[in-house]
Every structure is written in C-alpha cells, then in structure tokens.
N, C-alpha and C positions, 0 to 999 in steps of 0.2 A: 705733709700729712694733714688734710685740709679739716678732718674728724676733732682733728686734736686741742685741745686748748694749751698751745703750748708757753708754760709758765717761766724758764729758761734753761741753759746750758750749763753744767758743769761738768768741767774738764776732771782728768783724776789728777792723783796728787798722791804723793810718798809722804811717810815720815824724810823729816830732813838729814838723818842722821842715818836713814838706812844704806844709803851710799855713802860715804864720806866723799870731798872735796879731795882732790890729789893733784896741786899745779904741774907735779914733775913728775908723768908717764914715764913708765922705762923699760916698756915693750917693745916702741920702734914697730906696730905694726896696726892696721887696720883693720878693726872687729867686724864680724857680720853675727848676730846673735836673733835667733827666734827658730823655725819651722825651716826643716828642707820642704819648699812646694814651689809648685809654678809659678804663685802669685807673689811668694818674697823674692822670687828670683838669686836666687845665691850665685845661677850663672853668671848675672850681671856683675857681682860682686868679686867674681875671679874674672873677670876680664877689665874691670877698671882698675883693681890691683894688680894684675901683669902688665897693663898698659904703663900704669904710673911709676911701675920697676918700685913697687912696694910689696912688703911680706902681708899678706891677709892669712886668720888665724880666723874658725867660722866656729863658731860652738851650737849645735843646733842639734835637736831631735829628730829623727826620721819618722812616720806612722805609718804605718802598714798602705794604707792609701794613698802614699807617697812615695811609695818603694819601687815603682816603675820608674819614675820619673830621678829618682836617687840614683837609681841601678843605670841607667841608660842615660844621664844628659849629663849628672853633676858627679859621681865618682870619677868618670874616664877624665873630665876636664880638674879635677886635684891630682890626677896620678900622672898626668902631663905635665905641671904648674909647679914646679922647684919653689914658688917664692909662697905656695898655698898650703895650709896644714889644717885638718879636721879633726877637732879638740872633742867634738860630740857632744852629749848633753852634758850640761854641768847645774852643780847645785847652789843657793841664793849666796852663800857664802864664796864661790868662786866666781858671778857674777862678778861681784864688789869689785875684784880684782883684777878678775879682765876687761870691763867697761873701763876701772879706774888706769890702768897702766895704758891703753890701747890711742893712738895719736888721734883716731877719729873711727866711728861711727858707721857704716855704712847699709843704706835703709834703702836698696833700690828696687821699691816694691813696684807693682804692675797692677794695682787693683784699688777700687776706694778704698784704702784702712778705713776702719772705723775710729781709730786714735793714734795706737802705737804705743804701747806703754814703751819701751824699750826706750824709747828716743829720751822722754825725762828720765828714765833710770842712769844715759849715759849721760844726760845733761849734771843731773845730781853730783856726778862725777866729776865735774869740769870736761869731758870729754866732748867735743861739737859732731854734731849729726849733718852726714851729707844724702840731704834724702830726696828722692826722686818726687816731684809736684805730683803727685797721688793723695785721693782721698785725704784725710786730715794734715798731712806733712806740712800744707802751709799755714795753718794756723795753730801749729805746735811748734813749729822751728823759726825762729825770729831770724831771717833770714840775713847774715854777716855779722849777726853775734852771738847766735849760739849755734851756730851750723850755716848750711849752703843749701839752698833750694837749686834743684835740676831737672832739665828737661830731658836732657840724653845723657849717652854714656860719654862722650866729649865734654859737657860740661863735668861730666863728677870726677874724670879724667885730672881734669884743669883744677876741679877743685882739689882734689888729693894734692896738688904740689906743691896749694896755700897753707895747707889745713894747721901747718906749724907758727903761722902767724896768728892765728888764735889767740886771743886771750881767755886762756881756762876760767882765770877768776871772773872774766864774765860772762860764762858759759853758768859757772854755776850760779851767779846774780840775776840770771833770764830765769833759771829751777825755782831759785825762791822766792824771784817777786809774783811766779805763774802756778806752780803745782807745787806748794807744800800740802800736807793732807788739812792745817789751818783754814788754807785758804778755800778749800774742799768743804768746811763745817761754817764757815761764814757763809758761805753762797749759798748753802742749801738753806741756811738760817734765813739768810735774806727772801728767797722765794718764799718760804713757809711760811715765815710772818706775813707778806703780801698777798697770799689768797684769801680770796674773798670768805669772811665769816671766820677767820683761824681762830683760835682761844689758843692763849699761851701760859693759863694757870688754872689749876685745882679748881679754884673757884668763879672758871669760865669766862672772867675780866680778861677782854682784850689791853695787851701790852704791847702790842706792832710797834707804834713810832719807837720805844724806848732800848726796846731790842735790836730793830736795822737802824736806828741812832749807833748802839754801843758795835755792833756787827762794822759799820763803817769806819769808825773812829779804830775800831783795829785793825783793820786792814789797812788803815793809811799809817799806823803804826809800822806795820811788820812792810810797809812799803810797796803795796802790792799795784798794778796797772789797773786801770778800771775798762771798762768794754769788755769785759769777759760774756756777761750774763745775756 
C-alpha cells in the first residue's frame, strides 16, 4: 500500500486466562472450528482425519451463502465419514473446552487469512495448529512448536501422526511470549509514542523515550520475542 505511511504491525492477542492451559486433552480427536465455506475448506479437514484413521469433531456455523456449498460437498462427505461428527456452532464457553481437550487443530484454509484468530485461541490452550502455508499461518504458527506448517494434504496427513509428540506446555509458551492482549497494549504504545509530534500528557510535554523505555522493559519482563513490529 504504497499511500500508506505505515507505522507497524500488531498481531491480536487474548487475555491469557480466557482459554486456560490443559497439558492433558481427553477428547482423542482433531478440531476443525470457524465458517462452513469453500475457503476454510472443512472438506480438507475430513479427508486428512479419515486418512490419518483419526476422529475429527467440526464445530462450525453455516450462513445462508454457504448453504450450497454445506448442502452439496461437506454434509454428504460427514454422513459417509464414521470417524466425522458435526457439533455445529457453539458458544465461548464450549470453545474453551473443545480447543482445550482436542489433540490438534486443524486450519486447512485455501485463501490469504488475514490472521486467524482461532489458531492463538487453540494455541492459548496448549493445543498445536496444523495449518496449511496460507495467508498469515506462517507467521502465527511457530512452525515445530506450536504447530506444523503444510503444503498439502500428505503433509498434514503425516503431521496428524506426530501431533502427540507435541509439547502442550510449549504450545502455550509460543501464546504468551506472541499474543497475550499485554503484549497487544505495549506495541500499540510503542508506535504511538514513535510518531512524529505525539504528546503523551495534559500538558502537551512529550514523554516518548520514558514510555517505550518502560513499554520495553515489560516486555522483556513478561518474556516476549522481539521482531514482531
């Protein structure tokens, strides 16, 4: 965007408590969470879980402009699919529950995302995302510790058989050194203080250095990467 002056990048970010951390799932099956549509591909998602002889449990919304595409590609391939079950939409509080018991993730979208919130919700979880190299996946998914980046449906195949080798507790240590909502109110602090002419008090006295002074100093507190911005 060649118009733009662009000042930086901030990813989202959760409170860190809205998911809890769960090292020990106990669903024994593989989520697919967000939109029945062409571009999350949920076909892909039941065809890497009947390949991988894993249960996939899909919890998602249908919308009226997606009810051809419901009706005719993805009901007939669950009513074939013994190891497939269609939980439908659910509310934030059942989230929690099926990101947090679920072995793994599964994000095999077909279009640039623009982020993916999903993917930190399951991360916040300890749960690893196996997500297809689309639009943001690979700079949201730390690729072998907090999920698996893929090109096809062979690799996510392949990755479904690791997915137990995972370490949860470092699945959620990628959540909070990247996307707590902290880290969300430092970065913006950081840009705001950095543009040219900011005032940071009542009485129009610039205070920049003392603010992205104290903005840094907590962030290397709470542990955080740097290269985000």
């Amino acid at each position: 965007m060649p118009p733009v002056r662009w000042a930086g990048t901030v990813y989202h970010g959760l409170p860190p408590d809205l998911l809890p951390f769960n090292p020990v799932p106990h669903g024994r099956y593989l989520a697919f969470l967000g939109r029945i549509s062409p571009e999350k591909r949920p076909d892909r998602a039941i065809e890497i879980a009947t390949r991988a002889g894993a249960q996939l449990q899909i919890a998602a919304k249908i919308d009226k402009v997606d009810q051809v595409y419901w009706s005719e590609v993805v009901e007939p391939l669950i009513k074939k699919s013994l190891n497939v079950e269609f939980v439908g939409e659910i509310n934030e509080r059942e989230k929690a529950d099926f990101l947090a018991n679920a072995d793994a993730l599964l994000f095999p979208i077909d279009w640039p995302e623009p982020f993916g919130l999903v993917m930190i919700e399951a991360m916040s979880c300890g749960t690893p995302v196996i997500a297809f190299r689309q639009g943001s996946a690979a700079e949201v998914v730390d690729d072998g510790r907090s999920g698996a980046l893929v090109g096809d449906i062979d690799q996510a195949v392949a990755a479904v058989t690791r997915v137990r080798r995972f370490d949860r507790a470092r699945v959620r240590n990628s959540f909070q050194r990247r996307y707590t909502i902290e880290r969300v109110a430092f970065q913006y602090t950081r840009i705001y203080c950095n543009v040219p002419g900011a005032r940071t008090s009542a009485t129009g006295r610039e205070r920049r250095p003392r603010l992205v002074a104290a903005a840094n100093r907590t962030e290397d507190m709470i542990g955080v990467e740097s290269g985000v911005l």
